[in-house]
GUDO-150955 format. One record per residue (C-alpha): x, y, z; residue number from 1; residue in one letter. Coordinates in nm, 3 decimals, always signed. Example, Ala and Ser with C-alpha at 12.3 -4.5 7.8 and 13.67 -1.06 7.14 Angstrom:
BEGIN
       px       py       pz  num  residu
   +1.230   -0.450   +0.780    1       A
   +1.367   -0.106   +0.714    2       S
//
This chain:
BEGIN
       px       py       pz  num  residu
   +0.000   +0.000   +0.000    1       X
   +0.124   +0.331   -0.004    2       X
   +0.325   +0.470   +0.260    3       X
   +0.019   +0.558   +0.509    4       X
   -0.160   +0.297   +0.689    5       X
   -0.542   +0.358   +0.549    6       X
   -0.661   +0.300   +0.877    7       X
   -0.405   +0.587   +0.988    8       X
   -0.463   +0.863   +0.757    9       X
   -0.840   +0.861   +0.782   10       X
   -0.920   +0.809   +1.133   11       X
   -0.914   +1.215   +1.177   12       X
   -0.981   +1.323   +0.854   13       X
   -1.396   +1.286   +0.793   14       X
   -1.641   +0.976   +0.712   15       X
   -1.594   +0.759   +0.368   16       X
   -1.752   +0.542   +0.232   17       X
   -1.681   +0.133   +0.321   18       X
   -1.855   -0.103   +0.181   19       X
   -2.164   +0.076   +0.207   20       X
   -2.171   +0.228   +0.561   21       X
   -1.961   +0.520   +0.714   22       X
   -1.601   +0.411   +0.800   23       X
   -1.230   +0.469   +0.692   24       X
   -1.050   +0.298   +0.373   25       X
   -0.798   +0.046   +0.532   26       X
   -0.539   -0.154   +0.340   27       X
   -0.172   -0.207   +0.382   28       X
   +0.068   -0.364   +0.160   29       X
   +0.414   -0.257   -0.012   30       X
   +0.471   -0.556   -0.243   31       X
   +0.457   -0.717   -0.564   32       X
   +0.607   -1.117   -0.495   33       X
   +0.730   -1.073   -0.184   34       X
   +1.079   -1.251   -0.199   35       X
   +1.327   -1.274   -0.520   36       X
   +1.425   -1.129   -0.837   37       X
   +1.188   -0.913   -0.976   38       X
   +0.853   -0.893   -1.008   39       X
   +0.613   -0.878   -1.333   40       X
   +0.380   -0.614   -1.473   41       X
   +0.428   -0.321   -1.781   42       X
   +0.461   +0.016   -1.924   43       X
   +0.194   +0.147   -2.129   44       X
   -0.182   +0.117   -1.904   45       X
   -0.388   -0.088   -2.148   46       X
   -0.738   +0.066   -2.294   47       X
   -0.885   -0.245   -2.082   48       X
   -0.795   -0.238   -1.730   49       X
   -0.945   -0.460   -1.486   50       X
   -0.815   -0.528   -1.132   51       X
   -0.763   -0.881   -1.040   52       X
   -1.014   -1.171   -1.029   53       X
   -0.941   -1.415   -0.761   54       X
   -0.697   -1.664   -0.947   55       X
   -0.787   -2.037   -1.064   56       X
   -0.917   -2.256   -0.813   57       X
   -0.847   -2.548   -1.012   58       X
   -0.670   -2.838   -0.870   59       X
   -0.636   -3.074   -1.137   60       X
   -0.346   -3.309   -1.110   61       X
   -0.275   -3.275   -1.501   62       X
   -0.243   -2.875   -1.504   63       X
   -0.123   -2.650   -1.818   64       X
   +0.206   -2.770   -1.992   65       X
   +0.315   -2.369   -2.098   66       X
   +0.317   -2.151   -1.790   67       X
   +0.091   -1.814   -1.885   68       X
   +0.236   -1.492   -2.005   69       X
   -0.052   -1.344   -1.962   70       X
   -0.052   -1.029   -1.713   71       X
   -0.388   -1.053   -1.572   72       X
   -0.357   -1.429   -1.614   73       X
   -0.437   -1.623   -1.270   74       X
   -0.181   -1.731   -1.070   75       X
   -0.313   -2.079   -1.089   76       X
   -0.244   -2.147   -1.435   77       X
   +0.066   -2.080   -1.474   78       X
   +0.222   -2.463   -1.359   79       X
   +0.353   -2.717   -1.573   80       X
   +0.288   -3.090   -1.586   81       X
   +0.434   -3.269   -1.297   82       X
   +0.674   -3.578   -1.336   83       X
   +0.505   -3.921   -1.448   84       X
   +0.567   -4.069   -1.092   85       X
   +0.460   -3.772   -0.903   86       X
   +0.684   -3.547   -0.601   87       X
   +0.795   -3.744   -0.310   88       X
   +0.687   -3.536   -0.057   89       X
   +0.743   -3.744   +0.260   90       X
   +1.149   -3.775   +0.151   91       X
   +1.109   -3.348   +0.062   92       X
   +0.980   -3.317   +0.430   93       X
   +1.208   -3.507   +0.605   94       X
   +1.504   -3.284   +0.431   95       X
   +1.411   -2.996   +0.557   96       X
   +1.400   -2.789   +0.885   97       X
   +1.133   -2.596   +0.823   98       X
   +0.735   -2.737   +0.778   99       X
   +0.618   -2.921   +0.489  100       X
   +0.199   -2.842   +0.474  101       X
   +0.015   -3.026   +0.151  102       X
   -0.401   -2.998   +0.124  103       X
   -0.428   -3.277   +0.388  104       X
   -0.179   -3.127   +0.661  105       X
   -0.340   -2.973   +0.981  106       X
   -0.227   -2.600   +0.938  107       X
   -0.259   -2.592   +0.533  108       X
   -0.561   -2.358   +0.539  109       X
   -0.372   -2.074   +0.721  110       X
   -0.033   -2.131   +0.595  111       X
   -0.151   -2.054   +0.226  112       X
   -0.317   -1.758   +0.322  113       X
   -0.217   -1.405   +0.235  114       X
   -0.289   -1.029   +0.369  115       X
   -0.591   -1.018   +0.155  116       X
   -0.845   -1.269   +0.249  117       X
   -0.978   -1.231   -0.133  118       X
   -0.690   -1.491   -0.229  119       X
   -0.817   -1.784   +0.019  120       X
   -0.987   -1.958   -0.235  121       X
   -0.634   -2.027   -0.391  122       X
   -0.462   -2.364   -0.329  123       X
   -0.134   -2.440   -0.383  124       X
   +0.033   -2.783   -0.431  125       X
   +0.196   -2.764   -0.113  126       X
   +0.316   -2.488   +0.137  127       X
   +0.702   -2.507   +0.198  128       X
   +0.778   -2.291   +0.539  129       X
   +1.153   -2.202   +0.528  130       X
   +1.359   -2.240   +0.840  131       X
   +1.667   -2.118   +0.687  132       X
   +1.802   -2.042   +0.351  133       X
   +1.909   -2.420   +0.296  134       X
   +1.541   -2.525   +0.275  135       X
   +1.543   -2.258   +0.006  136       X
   +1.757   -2.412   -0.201  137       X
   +1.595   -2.759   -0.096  138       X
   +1.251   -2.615   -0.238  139       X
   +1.401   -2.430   -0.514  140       X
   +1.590   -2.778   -0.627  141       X
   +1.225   -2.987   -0.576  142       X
   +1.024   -2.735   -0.770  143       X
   +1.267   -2.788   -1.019  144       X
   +1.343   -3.151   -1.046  145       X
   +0.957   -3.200   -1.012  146       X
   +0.865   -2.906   -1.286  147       X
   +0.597   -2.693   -1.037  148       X
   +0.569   -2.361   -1.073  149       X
   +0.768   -2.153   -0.716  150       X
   +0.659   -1.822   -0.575  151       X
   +0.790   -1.662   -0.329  152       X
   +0.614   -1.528   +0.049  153       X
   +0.727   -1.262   +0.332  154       X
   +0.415   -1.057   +0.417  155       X
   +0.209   -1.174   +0.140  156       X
   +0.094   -0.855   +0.113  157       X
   +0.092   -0.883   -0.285  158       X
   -0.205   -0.683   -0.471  159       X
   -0.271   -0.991   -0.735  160       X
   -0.155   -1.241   -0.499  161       X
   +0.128   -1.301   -0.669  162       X
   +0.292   -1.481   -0.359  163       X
   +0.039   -1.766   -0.414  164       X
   -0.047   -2.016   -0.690  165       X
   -0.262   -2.303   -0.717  166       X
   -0.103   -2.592   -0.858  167       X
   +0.231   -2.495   -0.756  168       X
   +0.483   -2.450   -0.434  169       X
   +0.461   -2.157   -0.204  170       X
   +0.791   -2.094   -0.103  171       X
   +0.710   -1.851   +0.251  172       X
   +1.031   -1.726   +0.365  173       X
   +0.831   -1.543   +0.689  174       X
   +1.052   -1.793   +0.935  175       X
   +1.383   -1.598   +0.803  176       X
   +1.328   -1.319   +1.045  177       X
   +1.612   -1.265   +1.263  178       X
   +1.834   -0.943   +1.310  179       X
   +2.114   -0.821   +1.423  180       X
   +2.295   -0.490   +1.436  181       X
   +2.670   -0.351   +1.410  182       X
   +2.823   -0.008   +1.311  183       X
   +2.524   +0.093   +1.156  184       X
   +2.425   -0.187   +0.925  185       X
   +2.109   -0.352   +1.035  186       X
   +2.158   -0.765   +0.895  187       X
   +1.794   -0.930   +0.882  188       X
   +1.647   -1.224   +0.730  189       X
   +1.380   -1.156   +0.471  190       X
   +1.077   -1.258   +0.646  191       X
   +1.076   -0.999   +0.880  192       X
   +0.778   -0.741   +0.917  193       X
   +0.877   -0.342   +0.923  194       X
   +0.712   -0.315   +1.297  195       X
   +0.968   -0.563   +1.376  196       X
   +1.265   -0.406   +1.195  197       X
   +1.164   -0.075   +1.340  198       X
   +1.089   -0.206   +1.733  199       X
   +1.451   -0.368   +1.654  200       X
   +1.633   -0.026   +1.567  201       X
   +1.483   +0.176   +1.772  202       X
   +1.716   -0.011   +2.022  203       X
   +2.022   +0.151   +1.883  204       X
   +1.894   +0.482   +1.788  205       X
   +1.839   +0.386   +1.410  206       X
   +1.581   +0.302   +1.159  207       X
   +1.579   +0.279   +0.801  208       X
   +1.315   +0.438   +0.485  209       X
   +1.069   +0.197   +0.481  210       X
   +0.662   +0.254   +0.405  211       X
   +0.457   +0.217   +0.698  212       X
   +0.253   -0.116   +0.693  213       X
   +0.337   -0.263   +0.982  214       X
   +0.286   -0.646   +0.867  215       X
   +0.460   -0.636   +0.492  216       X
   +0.731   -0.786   +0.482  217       X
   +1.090   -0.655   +0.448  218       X
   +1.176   -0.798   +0.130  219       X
   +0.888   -0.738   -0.047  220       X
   +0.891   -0.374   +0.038  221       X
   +1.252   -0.350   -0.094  222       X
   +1.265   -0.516   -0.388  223       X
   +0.962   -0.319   -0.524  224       X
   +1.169   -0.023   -0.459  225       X
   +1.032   +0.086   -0.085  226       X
   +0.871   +0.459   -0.066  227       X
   +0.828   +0.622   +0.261  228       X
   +0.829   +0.947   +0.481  229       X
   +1.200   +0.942   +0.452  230       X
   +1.194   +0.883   +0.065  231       X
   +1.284   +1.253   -0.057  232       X
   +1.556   +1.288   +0.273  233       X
   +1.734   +0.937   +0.276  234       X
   +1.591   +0.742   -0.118  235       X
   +1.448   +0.426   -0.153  236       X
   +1.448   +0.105   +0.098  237       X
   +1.626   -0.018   -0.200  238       X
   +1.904   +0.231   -0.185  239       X
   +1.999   +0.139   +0.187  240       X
   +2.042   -0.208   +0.064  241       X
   +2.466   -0.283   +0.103  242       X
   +2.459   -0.640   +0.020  243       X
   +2.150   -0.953   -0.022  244       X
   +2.187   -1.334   +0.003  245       X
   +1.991   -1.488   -0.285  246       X
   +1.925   -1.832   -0.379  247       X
   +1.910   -1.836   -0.784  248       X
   +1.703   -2.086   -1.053  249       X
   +1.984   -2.292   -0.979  250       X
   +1.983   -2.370   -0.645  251       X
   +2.282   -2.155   -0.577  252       X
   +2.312   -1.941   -0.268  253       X
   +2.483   -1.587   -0.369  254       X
   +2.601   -1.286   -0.170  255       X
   +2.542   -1.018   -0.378  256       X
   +2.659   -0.656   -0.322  257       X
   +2.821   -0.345   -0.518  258       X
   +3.153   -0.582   -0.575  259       X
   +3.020   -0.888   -0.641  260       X
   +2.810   -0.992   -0.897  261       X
   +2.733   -0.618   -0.926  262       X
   +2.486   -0.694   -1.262  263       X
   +2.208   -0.926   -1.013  264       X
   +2.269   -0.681   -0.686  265       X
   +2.163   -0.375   -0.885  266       X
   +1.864   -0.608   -1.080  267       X
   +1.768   -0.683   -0.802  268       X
   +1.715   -0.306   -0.607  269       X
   +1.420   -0.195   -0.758  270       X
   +1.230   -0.449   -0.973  271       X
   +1.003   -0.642   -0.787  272       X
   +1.013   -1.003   -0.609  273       X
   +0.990   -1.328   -0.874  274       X
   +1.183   -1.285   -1.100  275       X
   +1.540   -1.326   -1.074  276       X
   +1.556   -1.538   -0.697  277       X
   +1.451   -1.571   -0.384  278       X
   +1.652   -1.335   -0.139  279       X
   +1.685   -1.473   +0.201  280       X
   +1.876   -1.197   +0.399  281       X
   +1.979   -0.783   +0.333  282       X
   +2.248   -0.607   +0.482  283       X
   +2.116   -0.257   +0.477  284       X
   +2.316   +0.118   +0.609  285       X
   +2.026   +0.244   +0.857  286       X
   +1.955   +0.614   +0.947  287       X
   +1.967   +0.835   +1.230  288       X
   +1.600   +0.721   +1.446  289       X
   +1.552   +1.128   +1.490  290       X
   +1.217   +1.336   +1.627  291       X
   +1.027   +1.388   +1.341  292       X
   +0.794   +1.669   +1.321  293       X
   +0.410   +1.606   +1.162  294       X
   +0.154   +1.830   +1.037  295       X
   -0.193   +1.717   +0.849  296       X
   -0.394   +1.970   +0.701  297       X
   -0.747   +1.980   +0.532  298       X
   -0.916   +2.209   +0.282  299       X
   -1.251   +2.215   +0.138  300       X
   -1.358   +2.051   -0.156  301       X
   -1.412   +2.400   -0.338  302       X
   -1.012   +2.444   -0.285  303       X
   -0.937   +2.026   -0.405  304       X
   -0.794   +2.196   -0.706  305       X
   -0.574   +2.450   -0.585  306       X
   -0.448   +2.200   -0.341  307       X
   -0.320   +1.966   -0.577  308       X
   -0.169   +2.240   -0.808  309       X
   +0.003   +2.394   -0.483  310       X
   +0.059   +1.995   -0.367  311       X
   +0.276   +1.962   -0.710  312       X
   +0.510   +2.301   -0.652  313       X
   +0.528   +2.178   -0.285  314       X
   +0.681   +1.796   -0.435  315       X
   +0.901   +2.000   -0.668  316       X
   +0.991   +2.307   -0.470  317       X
   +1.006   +2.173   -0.073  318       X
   +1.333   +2.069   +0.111  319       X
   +1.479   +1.716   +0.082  320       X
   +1.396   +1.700   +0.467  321       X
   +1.006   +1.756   +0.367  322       X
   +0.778   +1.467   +0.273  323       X
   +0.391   +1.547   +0.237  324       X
   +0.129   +1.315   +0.072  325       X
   -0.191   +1.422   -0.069  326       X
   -0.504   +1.203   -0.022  327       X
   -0.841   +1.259   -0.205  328       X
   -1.113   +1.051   -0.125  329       X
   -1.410   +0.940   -0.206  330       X
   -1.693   +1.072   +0.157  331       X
   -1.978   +0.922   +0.184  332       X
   -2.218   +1.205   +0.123  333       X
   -2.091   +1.215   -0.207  334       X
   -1.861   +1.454   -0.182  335       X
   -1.443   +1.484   -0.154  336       X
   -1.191   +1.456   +0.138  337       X
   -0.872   +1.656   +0.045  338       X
   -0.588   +1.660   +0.322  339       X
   -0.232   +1.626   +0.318  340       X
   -0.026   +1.452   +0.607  341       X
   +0.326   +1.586   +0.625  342       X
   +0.662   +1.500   +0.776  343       X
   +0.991   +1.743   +0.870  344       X
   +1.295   +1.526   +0.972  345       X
   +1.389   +1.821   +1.136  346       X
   +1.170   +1.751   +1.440  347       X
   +0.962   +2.079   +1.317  348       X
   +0.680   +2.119   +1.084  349       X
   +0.568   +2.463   +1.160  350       X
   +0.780   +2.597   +0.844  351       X
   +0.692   +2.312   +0.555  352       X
   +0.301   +2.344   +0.675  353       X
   +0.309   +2.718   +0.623  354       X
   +0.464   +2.659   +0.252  355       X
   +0.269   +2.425   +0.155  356       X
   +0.010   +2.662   +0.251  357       X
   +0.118   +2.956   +0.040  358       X
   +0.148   +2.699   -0.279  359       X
   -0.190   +2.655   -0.224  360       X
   -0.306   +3.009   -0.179  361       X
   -0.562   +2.909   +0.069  362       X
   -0.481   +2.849   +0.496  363       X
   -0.591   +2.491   +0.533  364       X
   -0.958   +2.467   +0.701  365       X
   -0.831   +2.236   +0.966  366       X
   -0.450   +2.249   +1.096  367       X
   -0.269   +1.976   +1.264  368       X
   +0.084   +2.000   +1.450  369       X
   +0.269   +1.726   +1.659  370       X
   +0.604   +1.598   +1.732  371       X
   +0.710   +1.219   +1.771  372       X
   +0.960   +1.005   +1.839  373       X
   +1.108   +0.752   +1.603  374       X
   +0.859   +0.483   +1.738  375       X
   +0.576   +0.665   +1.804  376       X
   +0.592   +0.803   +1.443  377       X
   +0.622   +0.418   +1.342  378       X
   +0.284   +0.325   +1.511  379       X
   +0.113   +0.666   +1.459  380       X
   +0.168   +0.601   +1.058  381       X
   +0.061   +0.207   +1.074  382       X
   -0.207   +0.263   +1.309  383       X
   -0.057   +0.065   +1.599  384       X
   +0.193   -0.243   +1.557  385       X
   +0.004   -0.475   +1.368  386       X
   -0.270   -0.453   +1.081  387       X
   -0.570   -0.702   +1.043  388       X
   -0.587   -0.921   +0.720  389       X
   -0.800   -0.682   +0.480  390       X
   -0.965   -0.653   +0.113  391       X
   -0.898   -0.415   -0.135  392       X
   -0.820   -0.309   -0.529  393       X
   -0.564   -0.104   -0.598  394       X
   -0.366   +0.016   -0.866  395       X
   -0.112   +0.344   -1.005  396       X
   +0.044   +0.543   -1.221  397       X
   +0.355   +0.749   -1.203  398       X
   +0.349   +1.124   -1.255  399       X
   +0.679   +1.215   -1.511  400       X
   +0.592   +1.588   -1.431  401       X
   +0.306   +1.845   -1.250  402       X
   -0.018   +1.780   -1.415  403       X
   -0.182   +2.054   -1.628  404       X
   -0.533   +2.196   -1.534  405       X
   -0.707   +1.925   -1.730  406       X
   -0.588   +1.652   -1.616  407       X
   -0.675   +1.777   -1.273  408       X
   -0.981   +1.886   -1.325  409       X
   -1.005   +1.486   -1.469  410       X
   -0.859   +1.302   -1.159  411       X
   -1.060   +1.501   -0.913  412       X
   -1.344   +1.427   -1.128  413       X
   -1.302   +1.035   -1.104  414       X
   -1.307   +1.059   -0.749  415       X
   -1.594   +1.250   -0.724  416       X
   -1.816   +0.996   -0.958  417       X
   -1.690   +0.684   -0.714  418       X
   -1.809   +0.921   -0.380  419       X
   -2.171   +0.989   -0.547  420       X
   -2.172   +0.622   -0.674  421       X
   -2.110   +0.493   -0.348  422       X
   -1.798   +0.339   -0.398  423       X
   -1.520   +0.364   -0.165  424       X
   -1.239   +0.541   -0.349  425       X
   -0.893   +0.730   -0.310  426       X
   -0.612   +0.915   -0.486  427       X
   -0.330   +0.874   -0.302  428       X
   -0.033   +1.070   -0.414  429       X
   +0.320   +1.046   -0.272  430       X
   +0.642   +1.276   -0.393  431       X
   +0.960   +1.152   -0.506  432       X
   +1.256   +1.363   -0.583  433       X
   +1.526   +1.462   -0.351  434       X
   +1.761   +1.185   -0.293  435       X
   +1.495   +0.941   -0.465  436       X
   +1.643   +1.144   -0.781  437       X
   +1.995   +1.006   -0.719  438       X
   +2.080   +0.659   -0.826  439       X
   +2.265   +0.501   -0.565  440       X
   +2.611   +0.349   -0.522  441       X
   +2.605   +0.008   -0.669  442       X
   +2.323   +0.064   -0.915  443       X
   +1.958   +0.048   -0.891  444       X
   +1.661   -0.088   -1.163  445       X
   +1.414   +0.141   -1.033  446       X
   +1.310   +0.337   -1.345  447       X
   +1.136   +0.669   -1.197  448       X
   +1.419   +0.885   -1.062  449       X
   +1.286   +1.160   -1.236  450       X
   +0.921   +1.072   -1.186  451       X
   +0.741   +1.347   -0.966  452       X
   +0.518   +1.121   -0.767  453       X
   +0.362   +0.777   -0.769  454       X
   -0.052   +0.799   -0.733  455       X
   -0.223   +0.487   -0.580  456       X
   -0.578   +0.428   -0.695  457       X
   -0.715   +0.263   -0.407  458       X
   -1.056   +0.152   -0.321  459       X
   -1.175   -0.100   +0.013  460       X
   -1.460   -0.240   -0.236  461       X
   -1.375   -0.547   -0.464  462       X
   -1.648   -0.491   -0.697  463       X
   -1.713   -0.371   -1.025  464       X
   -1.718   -0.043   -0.915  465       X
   -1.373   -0.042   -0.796  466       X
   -1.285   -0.181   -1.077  467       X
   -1.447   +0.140   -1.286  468       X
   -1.270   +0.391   -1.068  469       X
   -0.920   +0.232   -1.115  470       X
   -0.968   +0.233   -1.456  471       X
   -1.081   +0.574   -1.467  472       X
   -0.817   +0.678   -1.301  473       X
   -0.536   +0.577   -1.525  474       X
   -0.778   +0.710   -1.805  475       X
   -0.786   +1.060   -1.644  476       X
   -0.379   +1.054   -1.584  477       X
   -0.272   +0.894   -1.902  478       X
   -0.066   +1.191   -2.037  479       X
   +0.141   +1.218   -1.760  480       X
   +0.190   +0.883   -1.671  481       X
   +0.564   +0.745   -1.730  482       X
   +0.424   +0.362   -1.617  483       X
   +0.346   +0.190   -1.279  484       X
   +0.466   +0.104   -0.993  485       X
   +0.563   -0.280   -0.923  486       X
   +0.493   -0.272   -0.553  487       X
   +0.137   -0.164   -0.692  488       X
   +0.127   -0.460   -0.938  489       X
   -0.215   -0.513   -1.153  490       X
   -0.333   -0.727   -1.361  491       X
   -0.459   -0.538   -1.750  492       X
   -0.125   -0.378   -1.812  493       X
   +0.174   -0.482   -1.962  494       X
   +0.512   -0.593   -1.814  495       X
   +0.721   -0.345   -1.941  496       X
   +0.524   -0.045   -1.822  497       X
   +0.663   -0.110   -1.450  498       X
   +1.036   -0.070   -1.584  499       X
   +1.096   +0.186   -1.817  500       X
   +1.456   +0.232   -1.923  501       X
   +1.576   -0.040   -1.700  502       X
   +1.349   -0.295   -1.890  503       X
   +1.648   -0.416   -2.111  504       X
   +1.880   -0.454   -1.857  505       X
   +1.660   -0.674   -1.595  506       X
   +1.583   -0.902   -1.940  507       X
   +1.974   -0.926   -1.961  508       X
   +1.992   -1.028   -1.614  509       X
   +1.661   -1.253   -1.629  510       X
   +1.882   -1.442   -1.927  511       X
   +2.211   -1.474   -1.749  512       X
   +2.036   -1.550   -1.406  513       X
   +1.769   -1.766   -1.484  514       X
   +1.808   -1.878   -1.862  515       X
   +1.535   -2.166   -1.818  516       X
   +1.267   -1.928   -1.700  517       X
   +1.184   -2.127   -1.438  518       X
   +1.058   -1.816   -1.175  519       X
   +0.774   -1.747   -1.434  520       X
   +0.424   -1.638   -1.354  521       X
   +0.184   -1.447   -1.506  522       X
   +0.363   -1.082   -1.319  523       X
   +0.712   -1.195   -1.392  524       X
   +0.931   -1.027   -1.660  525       X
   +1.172   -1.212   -1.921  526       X
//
């Protein structure tokens, strides 16, 4: 999800509409696959865009022979024929560590399960829970030998579910989860969930960019890139990464870093989970855990478009130690919710409120000031330590530049038709720029340095409705999108459009790295 726990942002900031009654939009999730390579979507938004159906329930023991290329195919069609005597799964289990759960194991129902409940209804093969990274390379080498299809699992907080597949082996990597800290560089295992990581650092006076979901998982989150509240003052999750164990196609276990096997390390900071490996561990360089100083302000709806335009200067024009994300959503009267919740690392917020303000040319309506510490800013933003398993649609675009009058005029406009339809519906835009801008040491394959900000369509429905105002959206944005991004994964677009310039590159590293294709699902690239 985007930076701001749902449940967070609109607890103070006026009714919406839920499913029908009065309530606040709640979702959280930062993650396309949630472990590995890279993950899978495109570049240009298709004229038919449709958020995900719930994938293939089918369970036949003869599935599809060619995995799907598809995106918008179902993960559960996507797994090739098994061998003619079948998997041994009783000599697989005893090999590993970790737990072994198949259909008829007490515990299979909630170990397939991801974030959003909407995926239930998907059954895999068999559910591998990791212990270490040698039962990754066990699983990775049975999946293999045995021709099923492998995704990956932290969080599971994937949009399309991409971190389960019926017919195939879900590889959950959530065991990996301890950490340890020296001279600044935070070691974890990739199962861990950002409360966890930021509890952890807090310890020591450090923390690291991260979004604010406190159940994703860490790997997920990074791979996809990793946008947060310190995006414009410290980059991506991705940029703090110094060095990743990774298991490959092969079976082999890498350590992968700026001076060895520089080509996969950089693949692998920016594109997604499922593609290239499954990561087991990051080294990343943390970040002062510093006061941070909050504001959240609130105009009316006769000001929404002044806000954004002043919202846009603000993302261009504010100080790499301001971060400030504009939500517009859909109340339940019909009408529209604009506010913006903003963060100083200075500790003070007085000063980036007050230009913010004069961007917009109007004093907010409402007017919020506070001051936290690093951990009380981690629970303020996720709404407390943990989230609740919830439903949603969601989908974005990337903004390559300020959008003209038009186009706002359009976006505020698609809002407004899911409020007085009754649909529960936000924009949620977050800024880039700042050190996001710079490429780090090492190399990176996220594609949208120059982007100004990433908008999440979001809605809590799962219904056609959502469906038409996530559509819409990228309708009303179209020329000023540069593409999408892959923690946002959805199904109607193509590949490519989540990559950009670095598109060429990951393919180079998809043939080198995995030259039998075998992490392949309907959201994976090459």
């Amino acid at each position: 999800m985007s930076l701001l726990d749902r449940r967070t942002v609109l607890k103070a900031g006026g009714a919406v509409w839920v499913g029908g009654a009065v309530g606040t939009v709640a979702g959280c999730g930062d993650s396309t696959n949630d472990t590995g390579g890279t993950a899978s979507p495109s570049q240009t938004p298709s004229a038919t865009r449709s958020t995900t159906a719930p994938p293939s329930t089918n369970s036949s023991a003869t599935p599809s022979t060619t995995p799907s290329t598809t995106p918008g195919g179902s993960p559960g069609t996507s797994a090739p024929t098994q061998t003619a005597a079948g998997p041994n799964w009783n000599t697989f289990a005893r090999s590993l560590k970790g737990r072994l759960y198949l259909p008829s194991t007490s515990g299979y129902a909630a170990a397939h399960q991801l974030f959003n409940p909407r995926w239930d209804s998907v059954r895999p093969t068999a559910v591998v829970k990791a212990a270490n990274p040698a039962d990754v390379q066990k699983a990775i080498d049975f999946a293999r030998t045995n021709k099923l299809v492998l995704v990956a699992k932290s969080g599971g907080h994937s949009y399309v579910g991409a971190s389960t597949i019926a017919n195939g082996l879900q590889l959950d990597v959530g065991g990996l989860k301890t950490m340890s800290y020296a001279n600044g560089v935070l070691t974890v295992g990739a199962g861990a969930r950002l409360y966890d990581v930021h509890a952890f650092l807090d310890r020591y006076g450090r923390s690291l960019p991260t979004g604010t979901c406190p159940t994703v998982g860490v790997a997920g989150l990074t791979l996809g890139g990793g946008m947060g509240i310190h995006t414009r003052t410290y980059g991506l999750t991705c940029d703090r990464v110094v060095s990743m164990g990774v298991v490959t196609a092969d079976g082999k276990a890498h350590t992968v870093s700026a001076g060895s096997e520089p080509e996969l390390f950089a693949a692998l900071r920016g594109s997604g989970g499922g593609n290239l490996g499954v990561v087991t561990s990051f080294q990343f360089a943390t970040i002062p855990a510093t006061r941070l100083g909050f504001f959240r302000l609130t105009w009316p709806e006769s000001q929404a478009a002044a806000v954004v335009r002043g919202w846009q200067r603000f993302a261009q024009s504010a100080p790499t130690t301001v971060w400030g994300n504009l939500h517009i959503d859909a109340k339940s009267n019909g009408t529209l919710l604009v506010r913006v919740l903003g963060v100083s690392t200075t500790g003070d917020a007085t000063a980036a409120a007050a230009q913010l303000e004069s961007f917009v040319g109007a004093k907010a309506s409402a007017r919020t000031l506070s001051v936290k510490s690093h951990l009380e800013a981690v629970k303020y933003l996720g709404g407390g330590t943990t989230s609740p398993r919830q439903g949603f649609l969601a989908g974005s675009d990337v903004l390559k530049g300020p959008m003209d009058a038009a186009t706002i005029t359009g976006l505020l406009g698609v809002v407004k038709s899911a409020a007085r339809a009754g649909t529960p519906a936000s924009a949620i835009l977050d800024p880039l720029g700042g050190q996001a801008a710079k490429t780090p040491a090492g190399g990176s394959s996220w594609p949208w340095r120059s982007a100004l900000a990433v908008i999440q369509w979001y809605s809590s429905a799962q219904n056609t409705g959502a469906q038409t105002f996530i559509a819409n959206g990228h309708r009303a944005v179209r020329g000023f999108s540069a593409g999408g991004y892959v923690n946002y994964v959805e199904t109607g677009r193509a590949v490519s459009s989540y990559y950009g310039a670095s598109a060429a590159k990951l393919d180079a590293a998809k043939k080198k790295y995995d030259p039998s294709n075998f992490f392949h699902t309907p959201y994976t690239f090459g």
